[in-house]
C-alpha positions in Angstrom: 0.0 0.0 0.0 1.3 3.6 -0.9 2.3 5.7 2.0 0.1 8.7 1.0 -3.0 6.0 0.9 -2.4 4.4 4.6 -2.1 8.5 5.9 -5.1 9.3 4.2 -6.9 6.3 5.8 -5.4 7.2 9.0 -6.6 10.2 9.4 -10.2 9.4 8.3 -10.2 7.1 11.2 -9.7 9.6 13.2 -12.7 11.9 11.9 -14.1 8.3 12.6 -13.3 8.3 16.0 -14.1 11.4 16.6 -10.7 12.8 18.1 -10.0 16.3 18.9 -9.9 18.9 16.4 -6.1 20.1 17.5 -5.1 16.0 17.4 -6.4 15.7 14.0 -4.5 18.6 13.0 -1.3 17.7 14.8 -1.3 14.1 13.7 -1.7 16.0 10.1 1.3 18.1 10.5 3.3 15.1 11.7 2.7 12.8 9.2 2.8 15.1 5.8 6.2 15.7 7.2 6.9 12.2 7.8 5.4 11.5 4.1 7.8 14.7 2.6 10.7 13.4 4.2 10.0 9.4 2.9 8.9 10.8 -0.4 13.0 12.4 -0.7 13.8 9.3 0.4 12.0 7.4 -2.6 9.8 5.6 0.4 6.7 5.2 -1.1 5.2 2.3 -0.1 4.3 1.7 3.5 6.2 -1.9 3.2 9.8 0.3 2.4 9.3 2.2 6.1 11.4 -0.4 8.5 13.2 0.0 11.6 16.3 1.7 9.7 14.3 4.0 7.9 12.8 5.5 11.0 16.4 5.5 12.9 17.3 7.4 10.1 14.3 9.7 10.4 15.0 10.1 14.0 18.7 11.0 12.9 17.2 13.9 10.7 15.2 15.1 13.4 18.0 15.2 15.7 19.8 17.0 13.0 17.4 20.0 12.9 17.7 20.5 15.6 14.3 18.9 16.9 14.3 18.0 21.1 14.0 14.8 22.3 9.9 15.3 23.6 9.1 17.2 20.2 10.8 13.6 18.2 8.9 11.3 20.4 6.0 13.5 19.8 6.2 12.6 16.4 7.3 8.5 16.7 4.3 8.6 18.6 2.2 9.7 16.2 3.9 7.2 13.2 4.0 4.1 15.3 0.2 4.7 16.1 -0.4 4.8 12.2 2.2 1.7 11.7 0.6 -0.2 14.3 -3.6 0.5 13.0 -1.7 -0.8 9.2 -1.2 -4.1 11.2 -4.3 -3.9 12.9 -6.3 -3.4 9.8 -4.0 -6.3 7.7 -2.9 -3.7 5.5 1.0 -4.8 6.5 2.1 -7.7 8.1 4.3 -6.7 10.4 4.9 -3.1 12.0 8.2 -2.1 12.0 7.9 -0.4 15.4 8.3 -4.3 16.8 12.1 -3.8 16.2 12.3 -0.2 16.5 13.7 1.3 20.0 11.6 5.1 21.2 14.4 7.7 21.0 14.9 8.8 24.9 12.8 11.7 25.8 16.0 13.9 28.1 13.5 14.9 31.6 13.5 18.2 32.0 11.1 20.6 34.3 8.5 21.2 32.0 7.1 25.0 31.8 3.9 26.6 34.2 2.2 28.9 35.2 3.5 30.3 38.4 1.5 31.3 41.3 3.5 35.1 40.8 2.9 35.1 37.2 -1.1 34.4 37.9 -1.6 37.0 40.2 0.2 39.7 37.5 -1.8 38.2 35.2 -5.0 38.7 36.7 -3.8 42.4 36.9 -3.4 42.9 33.8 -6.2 41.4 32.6 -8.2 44.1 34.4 -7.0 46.7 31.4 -8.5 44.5 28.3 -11.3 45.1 26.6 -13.5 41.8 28.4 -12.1 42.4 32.0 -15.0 40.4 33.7 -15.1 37.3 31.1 -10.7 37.3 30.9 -10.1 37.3 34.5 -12.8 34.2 34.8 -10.9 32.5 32.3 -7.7 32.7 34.0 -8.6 32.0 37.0 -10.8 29.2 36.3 -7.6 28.0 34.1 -5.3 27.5 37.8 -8.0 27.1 40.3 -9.5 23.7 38.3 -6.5 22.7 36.2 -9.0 21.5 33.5 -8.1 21.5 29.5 -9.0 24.6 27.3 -11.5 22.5 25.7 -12.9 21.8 28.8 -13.3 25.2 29.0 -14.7 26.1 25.9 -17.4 23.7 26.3 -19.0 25.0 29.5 -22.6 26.3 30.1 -24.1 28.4 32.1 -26.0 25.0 34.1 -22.6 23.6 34.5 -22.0 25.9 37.2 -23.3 24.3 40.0 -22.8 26.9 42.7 -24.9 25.3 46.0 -22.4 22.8 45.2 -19.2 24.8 44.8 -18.7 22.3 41.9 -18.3 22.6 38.0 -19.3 20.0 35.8 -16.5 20.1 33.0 -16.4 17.8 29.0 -13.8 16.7 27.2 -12.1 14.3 25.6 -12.2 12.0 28.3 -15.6 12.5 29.1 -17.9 14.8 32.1 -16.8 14.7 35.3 -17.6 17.0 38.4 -15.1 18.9 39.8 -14.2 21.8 42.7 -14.2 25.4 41.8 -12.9 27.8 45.1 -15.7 30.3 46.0 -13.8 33.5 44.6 -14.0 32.3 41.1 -18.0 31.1 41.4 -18.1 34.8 42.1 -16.4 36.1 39.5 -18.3 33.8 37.1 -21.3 34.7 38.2 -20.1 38.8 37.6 -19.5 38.1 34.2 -23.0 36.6 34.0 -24.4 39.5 35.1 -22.4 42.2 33.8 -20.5 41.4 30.6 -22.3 38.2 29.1 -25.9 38.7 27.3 -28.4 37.2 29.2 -30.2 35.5 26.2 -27.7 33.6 24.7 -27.8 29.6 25.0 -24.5 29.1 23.4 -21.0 28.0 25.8 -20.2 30.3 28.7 -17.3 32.0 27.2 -18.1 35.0 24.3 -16.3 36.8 22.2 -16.8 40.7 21.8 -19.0 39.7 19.2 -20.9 37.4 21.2 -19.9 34.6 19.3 -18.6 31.2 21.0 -15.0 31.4 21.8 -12.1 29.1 20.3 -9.0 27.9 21.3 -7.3 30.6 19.0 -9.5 33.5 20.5 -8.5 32.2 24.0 -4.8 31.9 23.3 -5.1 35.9 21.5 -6.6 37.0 24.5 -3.6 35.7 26.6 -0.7 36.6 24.2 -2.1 40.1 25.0 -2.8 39.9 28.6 0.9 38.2 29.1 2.3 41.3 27.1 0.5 44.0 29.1 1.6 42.0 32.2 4.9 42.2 30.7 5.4 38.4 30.6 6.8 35.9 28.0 3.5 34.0 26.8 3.0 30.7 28.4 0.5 28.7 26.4 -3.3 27.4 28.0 -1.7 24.3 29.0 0.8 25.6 31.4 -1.7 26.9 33.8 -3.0 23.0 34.1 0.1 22.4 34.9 0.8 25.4 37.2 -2.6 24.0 39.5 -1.1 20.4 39.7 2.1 22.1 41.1 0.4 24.1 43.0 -2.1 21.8 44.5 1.2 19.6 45.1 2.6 22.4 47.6 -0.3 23.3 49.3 -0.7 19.3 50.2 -3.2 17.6 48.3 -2.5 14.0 47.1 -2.0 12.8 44.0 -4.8 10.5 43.7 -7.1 13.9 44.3 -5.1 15.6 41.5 -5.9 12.4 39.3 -10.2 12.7 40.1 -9.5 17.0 39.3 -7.6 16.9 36.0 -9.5 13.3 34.5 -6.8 11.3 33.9 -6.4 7.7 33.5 -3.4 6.8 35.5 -1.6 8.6 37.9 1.6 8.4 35.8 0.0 11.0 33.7 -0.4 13.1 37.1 2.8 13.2 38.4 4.3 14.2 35.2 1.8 17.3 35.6 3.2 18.2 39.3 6.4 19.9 37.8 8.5 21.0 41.3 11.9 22.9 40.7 14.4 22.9 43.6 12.9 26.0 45.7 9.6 23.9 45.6 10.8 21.0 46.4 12.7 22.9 49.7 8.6 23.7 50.5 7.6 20.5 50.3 10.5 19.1 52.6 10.1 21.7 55.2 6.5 21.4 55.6 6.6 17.1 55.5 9.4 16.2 57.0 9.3 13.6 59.3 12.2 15.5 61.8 9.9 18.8 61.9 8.5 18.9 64.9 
């Protein structure tokens, strides 16, 4: 089977399956680069790709200067195709079988800090949606949940007698805390900024239309530049509230139930603590303090 045919197919299973709009399009970008680099190659058929050819793609990678998570990013993303072409009998074998991971090199992974939040929530007072921005940041480190997550809430997904918010995704609903200051602020923007007859998701643009990943992530490039900040993207605030919530004692099987996921691997990868952090956490559990 030609290369171009099994990405094709791939990626159809995908729109299948019903997976994220920013997976389909980073499994896109992955894999037309994969299928540029193979086509210089003169790999066209999906029998040619073995476990040479992708040490030799790994090579190139490495060679421009790609980092170790960004390449495994991207073997990720080919051995999941490799591996539904043996799945689906249209190759025998998938190469990946015989093919080590490159090493992803650990390294503290960027957030949110708790410093950077409260200028950011400064700043955010000077925009032109003060109300609706400073809900969206806040609810982005008190609740750690995804941008989509975000996107997709409704006004009866605030469940305020409860002090809970009922959050969906790609893994699902799930009900989880919200602290009282940011029920409050919600319910501000409600009042003041957000008309009161519209049935579409909580979040508006200036237009009143439903908000998007790329509206949220314009609204922050400019809050982090009047906060005078180097932009951090939507995902490091999730990971700034798993550090936090690390510090301020909760457990990591809470942290698992709050951010919805699987296994608690996925967790701890999320509770990123540099060295003054881990000082905190020493000082305040150590089994010599008295």
């Amino acid at each position: 089977m030609l290369l171009k045919s099994l990405i094709e197919e791939f990626l159809d299973d995908g729109k299948y399956r019903k997976l994220a709009a920013n997976t389909t399009r980073m499994y896109t970008d992955v894999l037309k680069s994969f299928e540029k680099y193979c086509k210089a190659k003169k790999y066209s058929e999906v029998a040619e790709i073995t476990s040479g050819a992708l040490k030799e793609y790994a090579l190139y990678l490495q060679e421009k200067g790609l980092k170790s998570g960004g390449i495994a990013l991207q073997f990720r993303v080919i051995r999941a195709m490799l591996f539904y072409a043996e799945r689906e009998e249209i190759e025998t074998t998938c190469p990946f079988k015989k093919f080590q991971m490159p090493k992803i090199e650990k390294s503290i992974m960027s957030y949110v800090s708790f410093e950077e939040y409260e200028s950011l929530m400064l700043a955010a007072r000077g925009g032109q949606k003060p109300l609706r921005d400073t809900c969206i940041i806040s609810l982005l480190f008190d609740t750690g949940m995804r941008i989509g997550e975000l996107l997709n809430l409704t006004e009866p997904d605030i469940l305020t007698g409860r002090g809970m918010l009922k959050v969906t995704g790609k893994t699902g609903s799930r009900i989880i805390p919200v602290s009282r200051s940011v029920v409050k602020r919600l319910r501000e923007y409600q009042r003041v900024e957000r008309p009161t007859n519209s049935l579409t998701p909580l979040f508006l643009t200036s237009t009143d239309e439903s908000m998007t990943y790329g509206s949220v992530k314009l609204m922050l490039q400019r809050t982090f530049k009047r906060a005078g900040l180097k932009y951090k993207s939507p995902h490091n605030f999730r990971r700034g509230f798993a550090t936090r919530f690390i510090l301020n004692s909760g457990d990591v099987f809470s942290l698992q139930r709050i951010l919805g996921h699987t296994t608690l691997v996925m967790s701890s990868r999320y509770a990123v603590l540099n060295e003054q952090s881990l000082k905190q956490v020493h000082l305040a559990a150590s089994p010599t303090r008295r």
